[in-house]
Each structure stands twice: as structure tokens, then as C-alpha cells.
N, C-alpha and C positions, 0 to 999 in steps of 0.2 A: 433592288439595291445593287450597286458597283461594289464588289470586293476586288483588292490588287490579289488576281488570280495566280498560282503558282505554276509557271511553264514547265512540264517536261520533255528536256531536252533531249533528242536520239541521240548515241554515239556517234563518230563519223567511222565510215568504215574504210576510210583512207588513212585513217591513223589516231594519235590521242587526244583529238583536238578536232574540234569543229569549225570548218567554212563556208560559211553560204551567204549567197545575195539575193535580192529581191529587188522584182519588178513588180509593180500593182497600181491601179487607181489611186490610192493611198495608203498611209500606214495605218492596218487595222490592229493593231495588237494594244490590248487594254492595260491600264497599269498593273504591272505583273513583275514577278521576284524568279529566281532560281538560283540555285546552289553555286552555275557557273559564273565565272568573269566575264565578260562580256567587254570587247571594243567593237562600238559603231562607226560606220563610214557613212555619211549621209552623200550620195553621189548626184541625188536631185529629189526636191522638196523645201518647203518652207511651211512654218507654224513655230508651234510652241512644243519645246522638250522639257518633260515632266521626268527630274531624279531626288531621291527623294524627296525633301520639301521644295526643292527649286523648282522654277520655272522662269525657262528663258526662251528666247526666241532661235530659233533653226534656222538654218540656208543649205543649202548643198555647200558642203564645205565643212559641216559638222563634224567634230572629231570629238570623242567620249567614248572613256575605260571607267565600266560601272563597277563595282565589288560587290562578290556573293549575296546573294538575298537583299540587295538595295532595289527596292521598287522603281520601275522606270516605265515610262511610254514616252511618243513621239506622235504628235494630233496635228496633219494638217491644217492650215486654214484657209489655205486659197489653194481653189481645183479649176483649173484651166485646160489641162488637157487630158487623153485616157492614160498617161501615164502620171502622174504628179510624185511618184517615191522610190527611188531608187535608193538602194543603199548596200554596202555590204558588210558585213558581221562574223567575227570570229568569238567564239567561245571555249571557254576552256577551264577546267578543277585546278586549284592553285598546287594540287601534288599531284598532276598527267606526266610531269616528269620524274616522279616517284618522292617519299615524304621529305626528302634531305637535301636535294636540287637547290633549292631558293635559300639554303640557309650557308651555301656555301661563300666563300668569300668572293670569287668571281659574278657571283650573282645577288653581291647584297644590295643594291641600287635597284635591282629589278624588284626586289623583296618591298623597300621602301617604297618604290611604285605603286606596288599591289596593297600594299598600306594603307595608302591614300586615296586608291579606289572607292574605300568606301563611303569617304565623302561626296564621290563622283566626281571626275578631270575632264575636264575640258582643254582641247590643245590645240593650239591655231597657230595662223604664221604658216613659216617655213616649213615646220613639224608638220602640220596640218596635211601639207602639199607633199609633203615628200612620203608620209605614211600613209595617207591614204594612196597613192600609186603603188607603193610595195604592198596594199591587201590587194587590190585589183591585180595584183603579179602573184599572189599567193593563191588569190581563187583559181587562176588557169591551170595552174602549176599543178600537176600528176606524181612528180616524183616523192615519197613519201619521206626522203632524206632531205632535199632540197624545201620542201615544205617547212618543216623542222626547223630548217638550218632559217627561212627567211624570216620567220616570224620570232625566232629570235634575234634577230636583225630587227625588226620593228620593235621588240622590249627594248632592245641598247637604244635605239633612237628615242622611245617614249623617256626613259629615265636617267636621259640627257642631256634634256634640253630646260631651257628656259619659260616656254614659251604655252605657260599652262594656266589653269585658273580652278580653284578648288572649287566645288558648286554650291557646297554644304557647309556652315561653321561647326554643324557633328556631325557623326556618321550618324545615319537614318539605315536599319537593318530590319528586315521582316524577320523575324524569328518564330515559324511552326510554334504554337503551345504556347506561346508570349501572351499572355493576353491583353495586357496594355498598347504591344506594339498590334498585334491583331484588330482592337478598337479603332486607333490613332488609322491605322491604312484603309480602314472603311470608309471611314471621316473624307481621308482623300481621297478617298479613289472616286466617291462622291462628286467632293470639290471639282475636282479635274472634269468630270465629263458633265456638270450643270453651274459650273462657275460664271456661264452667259446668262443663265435664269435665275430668277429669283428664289432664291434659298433662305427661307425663314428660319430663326436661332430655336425654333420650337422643330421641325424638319430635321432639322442637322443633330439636334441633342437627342432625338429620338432614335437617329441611325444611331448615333453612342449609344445608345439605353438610358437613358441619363434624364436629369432636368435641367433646365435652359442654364439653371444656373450655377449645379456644379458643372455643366460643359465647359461653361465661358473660363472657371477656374482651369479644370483640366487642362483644357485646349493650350490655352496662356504657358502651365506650368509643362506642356509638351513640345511647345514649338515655340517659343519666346516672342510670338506676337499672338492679336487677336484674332477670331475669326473673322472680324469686321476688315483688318488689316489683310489678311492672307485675300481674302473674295477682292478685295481692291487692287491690291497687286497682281492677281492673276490677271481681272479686267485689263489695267492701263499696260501691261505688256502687251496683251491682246489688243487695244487699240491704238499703240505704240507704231505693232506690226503692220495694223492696218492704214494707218497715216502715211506709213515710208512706202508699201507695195501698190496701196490702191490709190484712185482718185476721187473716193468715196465721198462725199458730204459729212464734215463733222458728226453733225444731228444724227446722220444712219449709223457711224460709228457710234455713239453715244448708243441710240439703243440696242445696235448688235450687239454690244459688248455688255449690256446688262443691266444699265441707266435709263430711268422713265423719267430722270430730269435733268436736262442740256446744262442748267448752270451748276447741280451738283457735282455733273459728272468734268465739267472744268475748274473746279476746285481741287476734286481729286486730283486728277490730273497734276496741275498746274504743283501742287503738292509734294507729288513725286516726281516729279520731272523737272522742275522749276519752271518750265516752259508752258504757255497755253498750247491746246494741241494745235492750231492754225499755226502759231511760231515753231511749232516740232518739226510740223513739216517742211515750214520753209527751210527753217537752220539745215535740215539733211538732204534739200538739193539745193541750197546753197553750197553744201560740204562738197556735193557727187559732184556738181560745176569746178569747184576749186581742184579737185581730183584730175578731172581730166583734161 
């Protein structure tokens, strides 16, 4: 069984706050929570980004401020060379500046920012481009003032700007001893890594403890859709992704993504998207042509 495992995070011993980046194959790190905030830079990679209940799809270009203990991973889906993930990541305790910092009035936008975190931000555009370049200046960066000094340069910029999108309609918090949120993040951390296979509602209600049929209540009165809805949405993202990147054959998307039948799975589809996926694809290099 997948639980959203809890990372502990080292201190940095450059100062109150932590910078590090990452080169690898891809991004292994499981749906997982911790105490810090966390912004990602996604610098190269494509899949699906898992924050709390969300899921959406990744590019290099990725920009996301998660808040304390919101469960999160990042799952490639297409591996093409030995690098496929780069990224670089700052974390930090919302009082490393000591308890009174964020509550002061110079700093209450930053406050509101880290607020909002918890529904997980997404920020793209301009913002995108211009903060991810100041983390890549803060990783090289030695001076332990000047450090300091840039990353509050990227908070004025994060809380800003316009150019954001909340991920969450509630916060999604792990909370240690919770026990309903401790179930609810089994449930997904599940979803997330067998969402292409076949996941029977007797399976899933067992990883609850539960029977099929108070899950189905539960599930519903936890996450405001059903489990039937949540495993479809994850798929048609996932085949969404794979219609714009690959030149895959419908039918192989269909079953990579977790459909053992072609016109079920273009119902769904078409459902959510309003498009069949053959029309998905073309509308989006139809768009790439008008683009360029």
C-alpha cells in the first residue's frame, strides 16, 4: 500500500532556509507532506503534478508554492532521455524569519500569499519566467545576506502578481493524528500511483477499512466528487498529455491510460473535454501552427 509519506527535511547549513536542485532520470519522490513551504521550479520534465486533490499536467516551466503539510508529487510520463527532471526547490518554516516577521505590515501580502498556499499556486506567464531565473540566481549565490535578501525578492514578486491559479477549491492538509485526513491520503496516494490500472471499489474501500458502500459515501462527503469521477479525471489528463506530446495511436492511449474499451473511453473523454480525443489533438496543433 502507498501512504503520502512524511519527508524529513535537513536544515541548510548556509542559512534558515533551504536550496537545492535536482538532476535524475526522473522525479522519484512519492506523494509526500512536511511541515515546510515549499516552491518548485520545474526546469525540465513533463507528466502529471499531484497537490492535493489536483492534478494537472507539468512542462518545464512549472511554477508551484505548496503550504505546510499539503501532500504533493510530480510523476513523469514521458522518458526520453537519461535526464527527463530537472528542477530546483526552496523550502522554508513560515517563522525561519522568527514568529512576528509575516505579521508585520510591510510583509502582509507575503502573509496572504503563504495563506493561499495551501490550496497549492500555480504561477505562470511572466511571473513564471522571471522567478524561476531568480531561484536559479539563488542556488549559485554563497552569500548568506544576499541569499536572504533574493528570496525575498521572489516573495514581493510571488504576491504581486496577477498571473496565478489556485489548484485547490479547499485546503487539502495532512495533519499527523488526523485520522480522517490520514485515511483520505491513503485512498490517494493509492489513486495517484495505480490510477492506469484497474482499481476495483471493493480494493479501494479496503485500503479505507471500510465497505464499498460507506466508502462511496465517505469519498463523496470528502472530496466533493466520486471515486468513479476522480479515477476519470486523472485518466483523461493522462491522455490529454499524451495526445499533445506523442503520436501515439488513440486505441494505445485508451489502454495506457486505463480503458479496456475504445468507445467507453471516448465518451469519457469527449465528456470532459467536449472534444473526441482525434479532435483534441488536432485543435492543439492547429493552435501550435496559429502560434507560430
Amino acid at each position: 500500500m502507498v501512504k503520502p509519506s512524511l519527508e524529513a527535511i535537513s536544515e541548510s547549513e548556509n542559512g534558515s532556509f533551504l536550496v537545492r536542485t535536482f538532476e535524475e532520470s526522473e522525479f522519484h519522490a512519492p506523494f509526500h507532506f512536511h511541515p515546510e513551504f515549499e516552491l518548485t521550479a520545474i526546469l525540465k520534465g513533463e507528466g502529471n503534478r499531484f497537490v492535493g486533490n489536483d492534478m494537472s499536467v507539468f512542462n518545464s516551466g512549472d511554477l508551484v508554492l505548496i503550504g505546510s503539510n499539503v501532500p504533493h508529487c510530480w510523476k513523469n510520463t514521458i522518458l526520453t532521455e537519461e535526464i527527463n527532471a530537472r528542477s530546483v526547490v526552496i523550502q522554508f518554516q513560515r517563522d525561519f524569519l522568527g514568529s512576528d516577521f509575516f505579521r508585520k505590515l510591510e510583509t502582509a501580502r507575503v502573509s496572504r500569499l503563504l495563506n493561499q498556499s495551501f490550496f497549492g499556486i500555480h504561477f505562470y506567464g511572466e511571473t513564471a519566467e522571471l522567478v524561476t531565473l531568480k531561484m536559479n540566481e539563488l542556488s549559485a549565490e554563497t552569500d548568506p545576506l544576499k541569499r536572504l535578501i533574493n528570496l525575498l525578492d521572489i516573495f514581493s514578486q510571488l504576491s504581486n502578481t496577477k498571473f496565478f491559479k489556485l489548484l485547490n477549491d479547499e485546503t487539502i492538509i495532512y495533519e499527523p493524528g488526523t485520522h480522517e485526513h490520514h485515511r483520505l491520503n491513503e485512498v490517494q496516494a493509492f489513486i495517484i500511483e495505480n490510477f492506469r490500472n484497474k482499481i476495483g471499489l471493493n480494493q479501494i474501500a479496503e485500503i479505507a477499512r471500510m465497505t464499498p458502500n460507506a466508502f462511496c459515501k465517505y469519498y463523496k462527503k470528502m472530496t466533493g466528487k466520486t471515486f468513479s469521477e476522480v479515477i476519470a479525471g486523472y485518466r483523461v489528463n493522462y491522455a490529454r498529455q499524451q495526445l499533445i506530446n506523442t503520436d501515439k495511436p488513440v486505441s494505445q492511449i485508451c489502454f495506457e491510460c486505463g480503458y479496456a474499451d475504445i468507445a467507453f473511453f471516448h465518451k469519457v473523454f469527449k465528456h470532459t473535454t467536449r472534444f473526441s480525443p482525434l479532435t483534441y489533438r488536432k485543435e492543439y496543433i492547429n493552435r501550435l501552427k496559429f502560434q507560430s
